[in-house]
Every structure is written in structure tokens, then in C-alpha cells.
C-alpha positions in Angstrom: -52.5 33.3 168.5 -53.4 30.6 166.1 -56.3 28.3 166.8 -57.1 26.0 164.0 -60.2 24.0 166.0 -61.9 21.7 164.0 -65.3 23.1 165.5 -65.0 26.1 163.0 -66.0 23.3 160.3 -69.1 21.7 162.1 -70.4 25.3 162.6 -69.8 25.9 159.1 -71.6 22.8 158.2 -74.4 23.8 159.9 -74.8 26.7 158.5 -74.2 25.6 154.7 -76.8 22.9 155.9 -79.8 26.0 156.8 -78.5 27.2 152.8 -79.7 23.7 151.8 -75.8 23.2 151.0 -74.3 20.6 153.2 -75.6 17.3 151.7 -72.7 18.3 148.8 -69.9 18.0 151.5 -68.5 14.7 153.0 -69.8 14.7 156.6 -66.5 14.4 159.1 -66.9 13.6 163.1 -66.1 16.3 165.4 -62.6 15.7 166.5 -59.9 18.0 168.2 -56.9 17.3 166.7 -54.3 18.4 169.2 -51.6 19.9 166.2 -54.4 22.2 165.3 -55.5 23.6 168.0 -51.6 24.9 169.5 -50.8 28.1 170.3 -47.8 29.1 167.7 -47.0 32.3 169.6 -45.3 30.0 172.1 -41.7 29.5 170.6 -39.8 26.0 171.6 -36.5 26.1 171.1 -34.5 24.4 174.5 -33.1 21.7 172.6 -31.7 20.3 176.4 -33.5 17.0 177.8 -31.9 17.5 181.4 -34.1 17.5 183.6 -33.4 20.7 185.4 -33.4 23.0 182.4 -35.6 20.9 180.1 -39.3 22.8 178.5 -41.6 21.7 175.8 -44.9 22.6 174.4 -45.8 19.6 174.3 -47.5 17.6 177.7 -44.7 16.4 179.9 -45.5 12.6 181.5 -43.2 11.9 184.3 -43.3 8.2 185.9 -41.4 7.1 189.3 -41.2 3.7 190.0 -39.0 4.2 193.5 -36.5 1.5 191.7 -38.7 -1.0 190.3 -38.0 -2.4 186.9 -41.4 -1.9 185.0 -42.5 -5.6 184.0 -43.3 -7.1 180.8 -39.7 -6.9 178.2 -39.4 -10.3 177.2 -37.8 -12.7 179.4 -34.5 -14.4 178.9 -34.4 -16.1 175.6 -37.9 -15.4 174.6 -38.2 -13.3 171.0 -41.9 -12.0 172.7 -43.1 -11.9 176.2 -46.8 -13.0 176.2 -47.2 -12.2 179.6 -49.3 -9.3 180.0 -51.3 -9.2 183.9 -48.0 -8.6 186.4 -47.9 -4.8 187.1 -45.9 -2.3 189.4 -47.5 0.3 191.7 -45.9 3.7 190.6 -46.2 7.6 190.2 -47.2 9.7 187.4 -47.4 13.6 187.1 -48.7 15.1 183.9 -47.9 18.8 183.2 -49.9 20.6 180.4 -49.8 24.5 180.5 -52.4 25.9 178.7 -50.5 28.5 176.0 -47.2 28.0 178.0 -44.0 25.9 177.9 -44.3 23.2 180.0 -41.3 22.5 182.2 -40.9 19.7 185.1 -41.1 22.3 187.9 -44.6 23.2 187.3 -47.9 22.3 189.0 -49.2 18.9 187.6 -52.7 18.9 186.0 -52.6 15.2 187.1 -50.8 13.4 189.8 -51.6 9.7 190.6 -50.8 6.6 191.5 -50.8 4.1 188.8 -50.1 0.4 188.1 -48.1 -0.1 184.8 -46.7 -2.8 182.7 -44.8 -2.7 179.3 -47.4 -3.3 176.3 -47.5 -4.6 172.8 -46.0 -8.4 170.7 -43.2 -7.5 168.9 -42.7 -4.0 170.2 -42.1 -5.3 174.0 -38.4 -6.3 172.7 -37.8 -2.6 171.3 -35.5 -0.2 173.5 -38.3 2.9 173.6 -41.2 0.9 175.5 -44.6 1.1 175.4 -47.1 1.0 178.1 -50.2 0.4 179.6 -51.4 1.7 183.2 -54.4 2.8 185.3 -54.5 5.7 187.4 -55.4 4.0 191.1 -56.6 5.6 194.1 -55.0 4.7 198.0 -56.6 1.5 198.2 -55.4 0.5 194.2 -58.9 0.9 193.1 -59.3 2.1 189.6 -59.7 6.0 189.2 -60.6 8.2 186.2 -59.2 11.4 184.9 -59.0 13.6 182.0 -56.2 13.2 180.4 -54.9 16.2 178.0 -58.5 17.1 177.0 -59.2 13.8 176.4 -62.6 12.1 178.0 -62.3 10.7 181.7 -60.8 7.5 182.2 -58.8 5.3 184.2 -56.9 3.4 181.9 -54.3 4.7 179.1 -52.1 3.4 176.3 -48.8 5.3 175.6 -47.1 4.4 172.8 -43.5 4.7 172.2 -42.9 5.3 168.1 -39.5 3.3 167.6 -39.8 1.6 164.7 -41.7 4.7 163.3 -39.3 7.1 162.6 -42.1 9.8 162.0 -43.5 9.5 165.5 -46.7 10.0 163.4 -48.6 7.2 162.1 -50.6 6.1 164.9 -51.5 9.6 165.8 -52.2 10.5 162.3 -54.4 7.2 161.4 -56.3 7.5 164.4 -57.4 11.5 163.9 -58.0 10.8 160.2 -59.6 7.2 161.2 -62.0 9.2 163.7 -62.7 11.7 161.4 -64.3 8.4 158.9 -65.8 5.8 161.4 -67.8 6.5 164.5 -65.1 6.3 167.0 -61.3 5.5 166.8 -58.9 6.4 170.0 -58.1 9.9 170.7 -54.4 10.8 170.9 -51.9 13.1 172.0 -48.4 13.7 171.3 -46.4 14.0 174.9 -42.6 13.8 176.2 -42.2 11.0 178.8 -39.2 10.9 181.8 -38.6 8.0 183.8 -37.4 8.4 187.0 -35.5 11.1 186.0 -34.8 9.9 182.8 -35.3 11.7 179.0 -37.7 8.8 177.0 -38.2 10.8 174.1 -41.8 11.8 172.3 -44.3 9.2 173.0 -48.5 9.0 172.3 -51.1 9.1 174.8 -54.2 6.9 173.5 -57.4 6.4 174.7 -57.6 2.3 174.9 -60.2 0.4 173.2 -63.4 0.5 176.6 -66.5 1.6 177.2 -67.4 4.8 178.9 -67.9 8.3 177.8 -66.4 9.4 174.4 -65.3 5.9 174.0 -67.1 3.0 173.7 -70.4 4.4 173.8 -72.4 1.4 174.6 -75.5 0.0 177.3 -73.3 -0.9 180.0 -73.8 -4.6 182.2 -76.1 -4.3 185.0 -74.6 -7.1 186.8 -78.0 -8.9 186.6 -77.9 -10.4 183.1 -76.7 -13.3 181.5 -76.8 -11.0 178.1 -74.2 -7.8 177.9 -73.1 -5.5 175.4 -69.0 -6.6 174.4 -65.9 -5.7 173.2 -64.1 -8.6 171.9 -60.5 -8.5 170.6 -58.4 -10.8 168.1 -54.8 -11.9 168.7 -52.0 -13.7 169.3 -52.5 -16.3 171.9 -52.0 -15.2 175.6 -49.6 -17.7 178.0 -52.0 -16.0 180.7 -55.4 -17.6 182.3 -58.0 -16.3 179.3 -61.1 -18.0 178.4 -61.2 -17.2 174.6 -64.1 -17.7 172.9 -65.7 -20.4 171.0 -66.4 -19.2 168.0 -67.7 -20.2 165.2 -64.5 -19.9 162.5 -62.1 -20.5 165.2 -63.5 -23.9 164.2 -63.7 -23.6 160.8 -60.9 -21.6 159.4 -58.5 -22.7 162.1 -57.4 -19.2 162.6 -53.6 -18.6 164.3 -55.4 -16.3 166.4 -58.0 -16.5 169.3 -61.0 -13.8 170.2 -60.5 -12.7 173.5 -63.2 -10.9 175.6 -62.4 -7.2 177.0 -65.8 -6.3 178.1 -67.5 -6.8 180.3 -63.8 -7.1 182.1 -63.0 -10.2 184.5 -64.5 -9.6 187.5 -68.1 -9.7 185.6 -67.5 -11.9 183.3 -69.5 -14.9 184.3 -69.7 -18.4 182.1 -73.0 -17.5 181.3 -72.2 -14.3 180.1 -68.9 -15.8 177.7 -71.1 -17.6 176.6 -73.7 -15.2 175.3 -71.0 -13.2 173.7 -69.5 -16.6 171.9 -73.1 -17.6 170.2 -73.6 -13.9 169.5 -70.4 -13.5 167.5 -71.3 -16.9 166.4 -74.4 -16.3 164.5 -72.6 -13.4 162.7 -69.8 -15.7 161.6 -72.6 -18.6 160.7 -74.6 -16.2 158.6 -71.6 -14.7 156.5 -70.6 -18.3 156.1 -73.8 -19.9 154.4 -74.9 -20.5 151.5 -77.7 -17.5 152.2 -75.1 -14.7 153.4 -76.2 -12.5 150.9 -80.0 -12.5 151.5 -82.0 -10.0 153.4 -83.8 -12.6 155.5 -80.7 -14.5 157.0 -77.4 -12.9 155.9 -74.9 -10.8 157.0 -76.5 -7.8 156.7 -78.9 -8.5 160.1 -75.7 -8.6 162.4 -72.9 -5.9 161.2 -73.0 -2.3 160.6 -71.8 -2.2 157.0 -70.8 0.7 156.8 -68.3 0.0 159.7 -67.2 -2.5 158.2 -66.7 -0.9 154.8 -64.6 2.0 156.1 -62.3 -0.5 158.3 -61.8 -2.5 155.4 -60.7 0.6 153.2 -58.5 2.4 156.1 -56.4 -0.8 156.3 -56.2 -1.5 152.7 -54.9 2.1 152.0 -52.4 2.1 155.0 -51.1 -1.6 153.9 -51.9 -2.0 157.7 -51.3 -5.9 157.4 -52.0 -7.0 161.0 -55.9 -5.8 160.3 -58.0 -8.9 160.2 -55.5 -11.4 162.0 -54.1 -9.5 165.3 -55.2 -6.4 167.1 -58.1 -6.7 165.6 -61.3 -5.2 167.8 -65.4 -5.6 167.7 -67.5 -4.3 169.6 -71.5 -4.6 170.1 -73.9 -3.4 172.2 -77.1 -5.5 173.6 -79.2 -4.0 171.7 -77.4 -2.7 168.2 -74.9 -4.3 165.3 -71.5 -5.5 165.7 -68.6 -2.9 164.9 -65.1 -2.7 164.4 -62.6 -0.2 165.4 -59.1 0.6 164.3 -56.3 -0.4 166.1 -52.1 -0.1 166.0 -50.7 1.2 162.5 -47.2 1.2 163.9 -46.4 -1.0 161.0 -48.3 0.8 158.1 -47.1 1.9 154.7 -43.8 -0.7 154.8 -43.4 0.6 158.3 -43.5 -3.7 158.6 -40.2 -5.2 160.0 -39.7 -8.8 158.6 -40.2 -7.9 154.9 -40.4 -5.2 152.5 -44.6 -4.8 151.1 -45.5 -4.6 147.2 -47.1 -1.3 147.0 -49.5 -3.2 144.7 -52.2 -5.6 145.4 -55.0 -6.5 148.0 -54.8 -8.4 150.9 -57.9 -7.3 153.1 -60.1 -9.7 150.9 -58.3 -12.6 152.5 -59.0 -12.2 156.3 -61.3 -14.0 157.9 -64.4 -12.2 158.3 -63.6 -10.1 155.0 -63.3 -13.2 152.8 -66.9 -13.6 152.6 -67.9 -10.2 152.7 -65.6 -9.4 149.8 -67.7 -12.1 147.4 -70.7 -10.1 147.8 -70.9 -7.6 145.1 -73.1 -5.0 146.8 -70.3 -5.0 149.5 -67.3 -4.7 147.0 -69.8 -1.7 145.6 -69.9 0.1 148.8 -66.1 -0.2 149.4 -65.4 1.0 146.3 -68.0 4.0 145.9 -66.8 4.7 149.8 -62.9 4.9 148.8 -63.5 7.2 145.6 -65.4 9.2 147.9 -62.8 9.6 150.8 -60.3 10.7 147.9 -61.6 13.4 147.5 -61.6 14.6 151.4 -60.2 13.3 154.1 -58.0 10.8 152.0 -56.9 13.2 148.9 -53.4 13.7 148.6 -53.5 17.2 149.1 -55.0 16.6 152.7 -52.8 13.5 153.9 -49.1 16.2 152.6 -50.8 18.7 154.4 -51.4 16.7 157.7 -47.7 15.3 157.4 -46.4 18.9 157.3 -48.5 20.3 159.9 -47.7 17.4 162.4 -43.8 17.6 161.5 -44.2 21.3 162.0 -46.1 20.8 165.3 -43.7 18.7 166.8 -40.7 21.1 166.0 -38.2 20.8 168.5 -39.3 17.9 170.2 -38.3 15.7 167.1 -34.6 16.6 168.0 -35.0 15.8 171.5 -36.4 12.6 170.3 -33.6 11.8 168.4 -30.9 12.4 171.0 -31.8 9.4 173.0 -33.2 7.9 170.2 -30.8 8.7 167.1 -28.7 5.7 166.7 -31.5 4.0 165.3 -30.8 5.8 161.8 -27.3 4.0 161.5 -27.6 1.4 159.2 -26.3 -1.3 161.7 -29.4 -0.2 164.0 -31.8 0.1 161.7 -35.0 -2.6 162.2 -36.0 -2.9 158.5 -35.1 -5.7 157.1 -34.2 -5.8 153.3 -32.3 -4.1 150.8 -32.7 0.0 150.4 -35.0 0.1 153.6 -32.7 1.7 156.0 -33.6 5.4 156.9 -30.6 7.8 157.8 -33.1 10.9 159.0 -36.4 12.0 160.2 -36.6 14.1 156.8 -35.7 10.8 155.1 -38.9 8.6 157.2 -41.7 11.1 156.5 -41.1 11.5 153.0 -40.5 7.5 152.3 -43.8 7.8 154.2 -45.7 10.3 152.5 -44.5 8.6 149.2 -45.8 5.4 149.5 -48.9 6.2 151.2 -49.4 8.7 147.9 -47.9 5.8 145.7 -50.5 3.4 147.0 -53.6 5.4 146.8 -52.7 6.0 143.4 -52.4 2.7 142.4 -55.8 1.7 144.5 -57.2 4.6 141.9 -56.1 2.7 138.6 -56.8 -0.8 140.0 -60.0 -0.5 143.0 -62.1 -1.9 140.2 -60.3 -5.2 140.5 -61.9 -5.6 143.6 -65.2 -7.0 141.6 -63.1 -9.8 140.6 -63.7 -11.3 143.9 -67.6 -11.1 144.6 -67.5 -12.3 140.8 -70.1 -15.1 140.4 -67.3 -17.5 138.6 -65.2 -17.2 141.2 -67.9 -17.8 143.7 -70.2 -21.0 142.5 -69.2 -23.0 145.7 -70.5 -20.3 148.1 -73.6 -19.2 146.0 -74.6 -23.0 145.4 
């Protein structure tokens, strides 16, 4: 048996650290990573995704909806549904045998009602969905549950990888974006049926909440107008949402709106949206004076920097051009700095749709809140002592090929039952990418154009991350410092 747990190197890190040893090494979070932690003694090779004769090592997710059509595709002659609150009552089972196949006839670990909709912009109109749901008890009130080792918790993401052709990024970026920031969502690979039906290889993900080993933050006590938030940016919603008013939705006229996700509706009073506007206010008021530099009244009073530093380089690396402008989270509680967390890197390293990305270049410095930051030189200075840093750990070549093999290795046979529903997506006629010499014919073919560019564009952030002074540069930067 093989058991590759992560654990082994926070006990070894304490014990270089009694050796006086440990302030040499890069500190990681604690994080189980599910690929390497899998029992390789247990052989997968049913190829079949009948129902009846189908096994896999990986979780089994099976949803009944009794007939209903699970809500939120996009609706006649819309490119994106914005509709997001209509949900269906339905079943779910979840079957994970420790150290065993895992077939459809076993004992669930998990069995629940749940309310679930399809999830996501542009990814609503794809043929693998994705979706959001809650386990529910009998009366439809929310209900918690582990989920595949993961924390407690009533509501879950699971993302079907469709225009990924690895299956991988998301999983991959969140472990290694865990591993670098406080907190990112956990994941797990899975194999999903729907009523009855083979839906391929799919990600379980922690959403973006507070409660235990997520959000870690001072709950509302009902009692307060003030509250710890989570506030997310993106696209405009066709529902009932009071967005905030913030400060450089104002000023910078953004295409986007900031939305609040907690406290959730049925707390969130006027008085309490309107704590959480001023507070994200005097942020974006402070990084936009003429004094967002100083001690006394900057910046520096309201963010965790060194958040901010490591979402900044995450997203830069990975190309991950939605960062900054949609799906874009903060969170903050009562009394500490404001945060950000990762979020979605279904379209990372040219993984985007519309157009083919440069592999050179920067484009972080020109989102909102990273604008201003990026003219500070002590800022650009931590990014880039940060990102030579992380190259030579957690973001070194030799560790991202590595991860890429492991997880392609990991998913073995599941990849081919994948691909039997979802194959046709490697014929050219089929394929989403637009633009010349984009098309992919096979999953071989997607992880190595991934691996590739993500190596490409690390190298060329190695040669050119010096640039990056350019833009905190005081002739650049007269009208701000005036």
C-alpha cells in the first residue's frame, strides 16, 4: 500500500524546526491532496460505464431527480442564463470505499436529499454541467455532511471539466493554491450518474462560506449591525440582489457588481449591507488617494498583503484572466484585514474560449483593486521576491510535471470512461477553442499543451518579473503620488 500523505512533511518540518533547520524551507499549509493519499494496490481497470457492471476508485456521486429537468441551462435564445435561485428537490448517494472499488451497489457513505441547480456564466451552455446543491433534511432545511474527507457542510460545487480536457486544472490550482494562501477550496476528483446515467469525471469543491475548514471567520450573532463578510465580484445577476455601493463601482465604472454572500439573505439586514459597503469602501478610498502608500492612511491598514500578493502571483502565472473582473472573492472578518481567495481556473493557461492568450505580458496590474497596488514599489517588491521564492517550491517546474503526471496517473481509467461520453469533443468540428492550431485531438495532447505553456510562461515571468517595477515607477506615477 502506498500512502503519500502530506502530513509526513509537517512532521518533518517540525522536526527539522527542533534542529534549528526549518526557517531554510518554504513553509506549505497542511493539505490532503486526495491523488496522494490512494491506495495503488487497488487495480482499476472496468472500462464499462453501465450502470450494472460499472466500478471505480474513485467516489461515485449518483443524483435522482424522479424526472425533473435540473434548472438553470440557458433559456431559449439566451447565449447565458443569469438566473441562478430556481432549484429542484432531488436525491444524492455518495459511495467512497475506503481501499476498495467503488461500485453503485454498495452502501452510501452519504444519502440525502438535496436542492440543485446548474452553475457557472459561460459554462451553463456546455453539454457536461455543473452544479451547485445543498444537502436538506425532511422539512428542506439545510444539513451538513462530510463530504469525501472534506470538512462538514451543507453546500457543494461540482464541477464538470468540459472545456478542460485535462479534468485537472481546477483541482490542481486549488491544492497548489492551498498549499500558498491561507485557505483555497478543497477538492476531490469523483464519477457522477444521473438518474441512471454515465456523466463522466467531475470535482467536488468546497464553495467559497464560512464554517469549519473554510471560511474561518467570527460568525453574525444576529444582534449587530456590524458582521464579518464574504463579498463576491461578477457579472450582473437578472435576480433580486442588492449589490453594493462601493466605492469604485463609482469611480472606475466597473462591468461588474460586488455582491454580498455572507452573512446570507435571510440575515442580511440594510443596516448590515450597509456596514459591509463603507467597510469595503474605506479600503477602496485609501488605495485610491493621494496617501495610499503611507503608513498612517493607506492601504496597508485594511488588506492582508501578503494575501493579496500571492493572489496576484497565482493568477498571473496561470494567465487566469477572469481574476480581478469576475469570480472574484473577499472576505473579512469583524475584527481582522480583508482577504482574497482563489476561485475558477477552468480557463487558465489558454484554456480561454474566445481568443488564443500571448504567453507574454502582464495583465493583473490592470484590475481594479491591483492597479493601485501595483504603483507601489514596496508591493511590486513583495510580488516579485514572493514569485522567485515559490519557483523554487511549490511552483518549480520540476514540482508542477510532477503533479501533472501523478494526477494523470491517479485518474487512470477513469479518463477513458470520461471520454466515452465525453470524446467527441476532440473532433475538430466540436472542439470550443477558437483560433487557429488550438484544437486538441487527445487527452495526451491537452496535458502536455498544458504543462507546456504553464512551463513556457513561468519561464518567461523569470526573464521579464523585473518589468513589473516599471509600473510602481515614480514617472509613471506623478498624478497618483501628487
Amino acid at each position: 500500500m502506498k500512502s503519500k500523505w502530506v502530513y509526513v512533511g509537517a512532521v518533518l518540518l517540525s522536526l527539522l524546526a527542533v534542529l534549528g533547520i526549518a526557517k531554510f524551507i518554504e513553509p506549505e499549509n497542511v493539505r490532503v491532496q486526495q491523488h496522494l493519499s490512494y491506495n495503488t494496490e487497488v487495480e482499476d481497470t472496468n472500462l464499462s460505464i453501465e450502470p450494472s457492471s460499472f466500478s471505480s476508485h474513485l467516489p461515485v456521486v449518483s443524483i435522482e431527480t424522479e424526472g425533473q429537468t435540473i434548472p438553470g441551462r440557458p433559456e431559449t435564445g439566451q447565449k447565458v442564463s443569469q438566473v441562478k435561485n430556481t432549484f429542484i428537490r432531488a436525491e444524492m448517494k455518495i459511495i467512497e470505499n475506503q481501499g476498495e472499488l467503488n461500485t453503485l451497489k454498495d452502501t452510501p457513505q452519504v444519502e440525502s436529499d438535496i436542492q440543485i441547480r446548474v452553475r457557472g456564466n459561460s459554462s451553463r451552455r456546455f453539454d457536461k454541467a455543473g452544479y451547485l446543491f445543498k444537502f436538506i433534511d425532511e422539512d428542506g432545511m439545510d444539513e451538513g455532511y462530510e463530504v469525501m474527507g472534506m470538512e462538514k457542510d451543507s453546500t457543494w460545487v461540482l464541477h464538470g471539466p468540459f472545456l478542460d480536457k485535462t479534468l485537472m486544472r481546477n483541482y490542481m490550482w486549488y491544492n497548489l493554491s492551498g498549499q500558498i494562501m491561507e485557505w483555497a477550496p478543497d477538492v476531490r476528483f469523483c464519477e457522477v450518474f444521473l438518474n441512471g446515467g454515465y456523466q463522466g469525471v467531475y470535482v467536488m469543491e468546497e464553495q467559497i462560506s464560512v464554517g469549519e475548514g473554510r471560511i474561518e471567520v467570527t460568525e453574525y450573532d444576529g444582534k449587530s449591525n456590524m458582521s464579518s463578510y464574504i463579498v463576491c465580484v461578477d457579472r450582473e445577476s437578472v435576480n433580486d440582489v442588492d449589490y453594493l455601493d462601493n466605492f469604485t463601482e463609482y469611480t472606475r465604472r466597473m462591468t461588474s457588481k460586488v455582491e454580498v454572500k455572507y452573512p446570507g439573505a435571510r440575515k442580511l439586514t440594510p443596516e448590515i449591507t450597509d456596514h459591509i459597503s463603507r467597510d469595503f469602501s474605506k479600503f477602496e478610498k485609501s488605495l485610491y488617494s493621494y496617501d495610499y502608500k503611507s503608513k498612517r492612511y493607506g492601504y496597508g491598514d485594511f488588506i492582508d498583503i501578503d494575501n493579496f500578493v500571492d493572489y496576484y502571483i497565482i493568477n498571473e502565472v496561470t494567465q487566469n484572466t477572469d481574476a480581478g473582473i469576475y469570480s472574484t472573492y473577499f472576505y473579512k472578518d469583524i475584527t481582522g484585514k480583508l482577504k482574497m481567495s482563489v476561485w475558477d481556473f477552468n480557463n487558465c493557461c489558454d484554456n480561454y474560449m474566445e481568443y488564443q492568450q500571448s504567453m507574454a505580458g502582464f495583465f493583473m496590474q490592470n484590475r481594479t483593486w491591483f492597479f493601485m497596488l501595483s504603483k507601489d514599489e514596496k508591493f511590486t517588491e513583495k510580488v516579485i521576491d514572493r514569485y522567485r521564492q515559490l519557483r523554487k517550491g511549490i511552483l518549480s517546474d520540476d514540482n508542477v510535471k510532477t503533479y501533472m503526471a501523478e494526477v494523470q496517473e491517479y485518474l487512470g481509467g477513469a479518463i477513458d470512461r470520461n471520454f466515452q461520453v465525453w470524446g467527441y469533443t476532440f473532433e475538430a468540428q466540436n472542439d470550443l477553442l477558437q483560433g487557429e492550431g488550438r484544437q486538441i485531438g487527445s487527452y495526451e495532447e491537452a496535458v502536455e499543451q498544458y504543462e507546456k505553456r504553464l512551463v513556457s510562461r513561468m519561464g518567461w515571468l523569470d526573464k521579464h518579473i523585473d518589468a513589473l517595477y516599471s509600473y510602481s515607477h515614480e514617472s509613471v506615477n506623478k498624478k497618483f503620488n501628487d
